[in-house]
C-alpha positions in Angstrom: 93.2 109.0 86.6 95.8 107.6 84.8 98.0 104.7 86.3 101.3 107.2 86.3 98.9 109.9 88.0 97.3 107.3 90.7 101.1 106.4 92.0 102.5 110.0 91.4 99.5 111.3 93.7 100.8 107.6 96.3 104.3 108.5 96.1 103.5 112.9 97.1 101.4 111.8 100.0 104.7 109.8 101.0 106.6 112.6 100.2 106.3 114.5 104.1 108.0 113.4 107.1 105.3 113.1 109.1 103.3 111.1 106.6 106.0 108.6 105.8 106.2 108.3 109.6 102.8 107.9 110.4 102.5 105.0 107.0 105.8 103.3 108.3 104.4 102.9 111.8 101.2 101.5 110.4 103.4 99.0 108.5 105.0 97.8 111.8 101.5 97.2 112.8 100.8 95.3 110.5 97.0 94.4 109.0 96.0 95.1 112.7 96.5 98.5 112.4 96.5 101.1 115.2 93.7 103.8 116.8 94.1 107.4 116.1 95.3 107.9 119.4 98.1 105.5 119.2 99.6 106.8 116.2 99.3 110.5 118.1 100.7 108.9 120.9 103.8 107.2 119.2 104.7 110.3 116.8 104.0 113.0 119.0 101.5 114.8 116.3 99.1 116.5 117.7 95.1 115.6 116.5 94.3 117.7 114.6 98.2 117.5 112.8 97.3 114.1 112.4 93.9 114.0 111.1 95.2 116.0 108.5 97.5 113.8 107.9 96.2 110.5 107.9 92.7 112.0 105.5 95.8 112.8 103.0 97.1 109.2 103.1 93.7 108.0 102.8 93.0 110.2 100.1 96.3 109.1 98.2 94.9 105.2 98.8 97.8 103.8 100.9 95.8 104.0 104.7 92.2 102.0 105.4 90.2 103.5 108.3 87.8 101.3 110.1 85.0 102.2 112.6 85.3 99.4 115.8 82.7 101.0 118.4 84.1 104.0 119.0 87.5 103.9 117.7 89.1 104.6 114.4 91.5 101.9 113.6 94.0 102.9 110.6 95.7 100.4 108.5 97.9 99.9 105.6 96.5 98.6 102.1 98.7 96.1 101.7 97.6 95.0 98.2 98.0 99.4 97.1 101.7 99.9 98.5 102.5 96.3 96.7 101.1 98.3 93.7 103.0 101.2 94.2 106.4 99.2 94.8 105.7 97.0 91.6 105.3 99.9 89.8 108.6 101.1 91.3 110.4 98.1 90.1 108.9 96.9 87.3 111.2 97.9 84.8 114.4 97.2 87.0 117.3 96.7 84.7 115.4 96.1 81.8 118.1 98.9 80.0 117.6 102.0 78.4 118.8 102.8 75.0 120.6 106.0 74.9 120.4 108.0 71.7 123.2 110.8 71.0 121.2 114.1 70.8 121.3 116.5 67.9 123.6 119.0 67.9 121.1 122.5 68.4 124.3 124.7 66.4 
């Protein structure tokens, strides 16, 4: 997967409500993260909603699950959304050259 494709796929995950709520809640939380539950709790998304939800921001890279007896904790990857914003901003007024297109008469 290309470096353009890995982000594209980060930034689509991001791209649903309920996704960008559930990964800004887990940013609040910090590297702590939250249980499954919690997140339900605080969003009002129902489990199976969620599940959904959270495998897809998994899947895109951006969430880390982690098994503590028998609780799912969920957590940002810090180091992957610093990827995904440097990638962002990497090229931040660095200025485009515009070039006058030919004329298709």
């Amino acid at each position: 997967m290309t470096e353009i494709a890995h982000h594209a796929r980060a930034l689509a995950a991001l791209g649903h409500e309920a996704r960008l709520s559930i990964f800004r809640l887990l940013v609040r939380a910090g590297e702590e993260g939250l249980r499954v539950g919690d997140i339900g709790a605080h969003l009002g998304l129902a489990p199976s909603t969620l599940a959904h939800h959270l495998s897809t921001l998994v899947d895109a890279g951006l969430v880390l699950q982690e098994r503590r007896g028998r609780e799912v904790f969920n957590s940002v990857d810090f180091p992957a959304m610093r990827r995904v914003l440097g990638f962002l901003t990497s090229e931040c007024c660095s200025g485009v050259v515009v070039t006058p297109a030919e004329s298709a008469a």
